[in-house]
GULOTI-716988 format. One record per residue (C-alpha): residue in one letter; x, y, z. Coordinates in steps of 0.5 Angstrom, whole numbers, padded with zeros to 4 digits, always signed. Layout:
BEGIN
AXYZ
...
This chain:
BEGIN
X-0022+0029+0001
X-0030+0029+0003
X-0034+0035+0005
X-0033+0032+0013
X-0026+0030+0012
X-0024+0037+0011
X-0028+0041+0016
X-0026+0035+0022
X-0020+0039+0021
X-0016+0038+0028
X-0016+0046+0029
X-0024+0047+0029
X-0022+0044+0037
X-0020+0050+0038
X-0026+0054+0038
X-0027+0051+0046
X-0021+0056+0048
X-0025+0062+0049
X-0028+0059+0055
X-0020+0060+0058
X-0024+0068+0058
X-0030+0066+0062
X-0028+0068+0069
X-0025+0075+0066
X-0033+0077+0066
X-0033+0076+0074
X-0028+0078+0076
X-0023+0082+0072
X-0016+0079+0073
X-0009+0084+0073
X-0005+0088+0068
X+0000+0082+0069
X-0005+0076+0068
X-0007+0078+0063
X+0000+0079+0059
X+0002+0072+0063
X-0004+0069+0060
X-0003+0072+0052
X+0004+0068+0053
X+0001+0062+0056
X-0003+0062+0050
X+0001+0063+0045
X+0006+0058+0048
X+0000+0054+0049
X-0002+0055+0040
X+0004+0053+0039
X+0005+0046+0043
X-0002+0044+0041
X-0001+0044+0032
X+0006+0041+0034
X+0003+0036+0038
X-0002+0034+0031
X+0004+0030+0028
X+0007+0027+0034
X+0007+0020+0037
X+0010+0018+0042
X+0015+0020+0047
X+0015+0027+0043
X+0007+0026+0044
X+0008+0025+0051
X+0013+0031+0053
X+0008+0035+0049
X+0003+0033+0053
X+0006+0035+0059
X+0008+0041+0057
X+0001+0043+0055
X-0001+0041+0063
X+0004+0044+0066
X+0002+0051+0063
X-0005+0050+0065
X-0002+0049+0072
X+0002+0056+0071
X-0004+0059+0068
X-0008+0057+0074
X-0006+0063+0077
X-0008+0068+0072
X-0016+0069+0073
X-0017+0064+0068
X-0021+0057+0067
X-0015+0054+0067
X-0017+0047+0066
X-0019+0048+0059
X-0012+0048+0057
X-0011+0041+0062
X-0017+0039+0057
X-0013+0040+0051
X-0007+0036+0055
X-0012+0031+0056
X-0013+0031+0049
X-0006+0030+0046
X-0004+0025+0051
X-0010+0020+0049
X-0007+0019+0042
X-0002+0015+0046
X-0002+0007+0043
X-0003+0003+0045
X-0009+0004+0048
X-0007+0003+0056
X-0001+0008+0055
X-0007+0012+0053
X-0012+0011+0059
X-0006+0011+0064
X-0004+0018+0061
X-0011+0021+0061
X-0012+0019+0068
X-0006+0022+0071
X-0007+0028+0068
X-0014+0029+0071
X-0011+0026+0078
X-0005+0032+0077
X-0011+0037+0076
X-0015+0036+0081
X-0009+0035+0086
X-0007+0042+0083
X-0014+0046+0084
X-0015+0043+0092
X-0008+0044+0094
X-0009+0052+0091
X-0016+0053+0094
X-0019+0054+0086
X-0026+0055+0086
X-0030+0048+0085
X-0034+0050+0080
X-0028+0051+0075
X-0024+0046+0076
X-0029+0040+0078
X-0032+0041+0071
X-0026+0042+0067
X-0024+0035+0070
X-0029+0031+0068
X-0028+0034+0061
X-0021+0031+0062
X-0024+0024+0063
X-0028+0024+0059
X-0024+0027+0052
X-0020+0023+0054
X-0024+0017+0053
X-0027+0019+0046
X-0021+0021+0044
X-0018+0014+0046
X-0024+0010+0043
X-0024+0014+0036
X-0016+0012+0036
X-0019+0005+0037
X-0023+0006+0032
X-0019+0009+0027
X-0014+0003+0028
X-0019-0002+0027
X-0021+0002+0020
X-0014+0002+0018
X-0013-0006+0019
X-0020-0008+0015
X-0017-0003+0010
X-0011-0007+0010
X-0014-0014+0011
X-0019-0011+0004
X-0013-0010+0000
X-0010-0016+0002
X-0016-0020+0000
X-0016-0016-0007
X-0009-0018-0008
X-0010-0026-0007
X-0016-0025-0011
X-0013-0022-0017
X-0007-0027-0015
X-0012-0032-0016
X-0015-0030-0022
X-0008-0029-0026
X-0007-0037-0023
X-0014-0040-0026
X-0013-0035-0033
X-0006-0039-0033
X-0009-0045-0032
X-0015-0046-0036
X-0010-0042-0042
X-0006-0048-0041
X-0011-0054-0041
X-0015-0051-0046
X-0009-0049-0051
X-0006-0055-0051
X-0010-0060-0055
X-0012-0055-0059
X-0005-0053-0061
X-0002-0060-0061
X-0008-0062-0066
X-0006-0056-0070
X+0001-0057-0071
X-0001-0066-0074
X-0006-0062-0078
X-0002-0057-0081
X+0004-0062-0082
X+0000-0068-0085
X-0003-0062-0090
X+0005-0060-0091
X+0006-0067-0093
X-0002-0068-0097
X+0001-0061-0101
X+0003-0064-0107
X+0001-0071-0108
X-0007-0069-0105
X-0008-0062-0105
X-0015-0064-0103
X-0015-0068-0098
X-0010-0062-0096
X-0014-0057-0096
X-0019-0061-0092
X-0014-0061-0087
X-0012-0054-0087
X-0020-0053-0086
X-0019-0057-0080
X-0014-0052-0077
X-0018-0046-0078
X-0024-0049-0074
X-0019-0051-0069
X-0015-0045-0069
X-0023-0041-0068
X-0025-0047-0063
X-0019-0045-0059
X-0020-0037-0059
X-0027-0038-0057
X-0024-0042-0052
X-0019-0037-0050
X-0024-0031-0049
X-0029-0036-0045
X-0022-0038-0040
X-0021-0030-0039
X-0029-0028-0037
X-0029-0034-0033
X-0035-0038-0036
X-0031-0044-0041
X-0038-0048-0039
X-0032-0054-0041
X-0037-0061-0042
X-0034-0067-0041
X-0039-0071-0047
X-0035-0065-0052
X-0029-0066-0050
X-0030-0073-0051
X-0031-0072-0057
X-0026-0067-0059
X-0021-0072-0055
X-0022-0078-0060
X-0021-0073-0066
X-0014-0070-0063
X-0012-0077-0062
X-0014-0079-0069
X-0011-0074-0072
X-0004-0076-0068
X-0006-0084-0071
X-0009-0086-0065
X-0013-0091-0064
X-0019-0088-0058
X-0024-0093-0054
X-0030-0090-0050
X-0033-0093-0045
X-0039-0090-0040
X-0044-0085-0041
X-0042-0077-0041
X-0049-0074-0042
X-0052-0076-0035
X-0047-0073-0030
X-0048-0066-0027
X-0045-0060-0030
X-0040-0058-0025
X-0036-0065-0024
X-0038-0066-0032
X-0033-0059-0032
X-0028-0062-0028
X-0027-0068-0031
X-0027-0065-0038
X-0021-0061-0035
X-0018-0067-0033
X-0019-0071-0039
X-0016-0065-0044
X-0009-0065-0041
X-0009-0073-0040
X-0011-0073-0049
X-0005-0068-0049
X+0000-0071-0045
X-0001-0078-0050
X-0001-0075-0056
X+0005-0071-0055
X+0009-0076-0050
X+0008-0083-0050
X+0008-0085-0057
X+0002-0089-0055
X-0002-0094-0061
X-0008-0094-0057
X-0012-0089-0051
X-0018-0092-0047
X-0023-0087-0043
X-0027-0090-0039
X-0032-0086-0034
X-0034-0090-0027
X-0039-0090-0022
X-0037-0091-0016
X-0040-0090-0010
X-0040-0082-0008
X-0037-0080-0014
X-0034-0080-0020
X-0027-0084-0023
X-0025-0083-0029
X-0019-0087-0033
X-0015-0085-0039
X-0010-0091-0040
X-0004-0091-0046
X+0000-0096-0049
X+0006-0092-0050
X+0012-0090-0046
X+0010-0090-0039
X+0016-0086-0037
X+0015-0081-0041
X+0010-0076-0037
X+0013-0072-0032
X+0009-0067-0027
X+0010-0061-0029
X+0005-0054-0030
X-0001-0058-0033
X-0001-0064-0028
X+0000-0059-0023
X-0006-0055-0025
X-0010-0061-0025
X-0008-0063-0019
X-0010-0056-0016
X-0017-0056-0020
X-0018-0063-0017
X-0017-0062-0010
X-0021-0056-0009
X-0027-0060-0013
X-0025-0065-0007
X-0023-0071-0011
X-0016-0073-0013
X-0011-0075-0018
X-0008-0081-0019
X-0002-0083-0025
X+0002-0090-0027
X+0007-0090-0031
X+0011-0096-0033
X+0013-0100-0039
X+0006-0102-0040
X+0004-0095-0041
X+0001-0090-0037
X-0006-0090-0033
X-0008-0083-0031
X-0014-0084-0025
X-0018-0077-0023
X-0023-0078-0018
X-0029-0073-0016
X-0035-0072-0011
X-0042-0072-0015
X-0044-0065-0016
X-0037-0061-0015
X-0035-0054-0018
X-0031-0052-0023
């Protein structure tokens, strides 16, 4: 709780009752008015705390109540509109805000009404209800504004939920299209050094070499997806691409130039040919891989074709995710599959973002 927040206590509104008193200094009321008007008041305390923490109908009648006793202690000697004052208050916490307006309104007509029809002194009555009208606005506007701060705060806390949402999807994402080739080439290392172990040890040992730089390549990979700066270079994964695909026996041709495209869409098409490489190696049971990178007007189309099974990669996590980065970028995801092999195409604007 701030310092404001703890004296902006509904109580300190209090401090205006003492001007109930004021006539009382010129003209001095009965024994009987003034015992009626300590009830009145205490009645009055009474109502007023229970009204803090009261909506609707039973604000309303706890409004009404407040008025009425303002009227019965307009009998007493007293500025009983100050009391109307406070039952203009409360019936200004009214939603919505148009219940609240017709409230305060028919508050301050009842008042005035009340005073002409006993002949109370105008300058009394007058002032206390234009004090009606006019609380009653604040009240409504600082009620209005309170609402409008409830919904930002609301609306800012949805949006942090879609943020951390969306995080935990790119997290997701970049660990799946990063870990996959990296793990797949661990695995056909790890497995051709088993096999080297005991006819070649060296050629083993290089192999078991190559998983650990993988497996290093692969945390750095995993810590630069977690901070959000993969940095992914589409001539590096080319690279990396054509040592996965030799490890798996698989011939690998590569047609165009990587060096020369922007960094945004080199990230984005890096993506792409990384869970392309994986699905080849892990599902077609392909010879041979071509990747070839087209100039087209407006963007960018890059071509990984197999001649594998062409049936075997169905949509799953990795192509849904593809799709998704693709799409936000502006560009699209094409794939074919047939007896001939599979033909995936990825499509993007020059310039897009990761």
């Amino acid at each position: 709780m701030t310092r404001w927040e703890a004296i902006d206590h509904p109580a300190i509104w209090l401090a205006y009752l003492p001007l109930f008193f004021i006539p009382w200094f010129i003209k001095l009321p009965s024994p009987a008015q003034m015992v009626w008007a300590g009830i009145g008041l205490a009645v009055f305390l009474g109502v007023y705390f229970l009204s803090l923490k009261a909506a609707g109908w039973r604000l309303i009648a706890l409004a009404v109540a407040a008025l009425l006793l303002s009227f019965a202690l307009a009998f007493t000697n007293s500025n009983w509109t100050v009391i109307a004052v406070y039952a203009a208050a409360m019936i200004a916490e009214l939603r919505p805000a148009w219940r609240a307006s017709l409230g305060v309104g028919v508050f301050a007509v009842a008042s005035a009404g009340l005073a002409l029809a006993t002949g109370q002194p105008a300058i009394y009555w007058v002032l206390g209800v234009f004090l009606m009208v006019m609380v009653g606005i604040g009240n409504i506007s600082r009620a209005a504004l309170q609402d409008k701060n409830r919904e930002l705060a609301a609306a800012q806390g949805e949006v942090r939920q879609f943020a951390a949402a969306a995080e935990r999807e790119r997290i997701g994402r970049d660990l799946h299209d990063l870990l996959g080739r990296t793990l797949t080439l661990i695995a056909i290392k790890a497995d051709l050094a088993a096999r080297l172990a005991d006819t070649a040890p060296d050629k083993a040992t290089a192999e078991m070499r190559d998983v650990a730089a993988a497996a290093r390549e692969g945390l750095a990979e995993v810590r630069a997806a977690v901070s959000g700066m993969t940095g992914a270079s589409l001539a590096r994964e080319i690279a990396g691409s054509k040592t996965a695909l030799a490890a798996a026996g698989i011939a690998c041709e590569v047609e165009g130039d990587a060096e020369a495209i922007d960094p945004g869409t080199s990230a984005v098409l890096a993506m792409a040919l990384r869970e392309a490489v994986t699905n080849v190696i892990r599902h077609s049971g392909a010879r041979t891989c071509r990747i070839a990178l087209i100039q087209q007007s407006g963007g960018l189309e890059l071509k990984v074709t197999d001649d594998g099974d062409g049936q075997a990669v169905r949509p799953g996590g990795g192509l849904a995710g593809l799709t998704s980065r693709l799409t936000a970028a502006g560009g699209e995801l094409a794939i074919e599959g047939d007896t001939r092999g599979t033909r995936l195409t990825a499509r993007v604007p020059q310039g897009a973002l990761a």
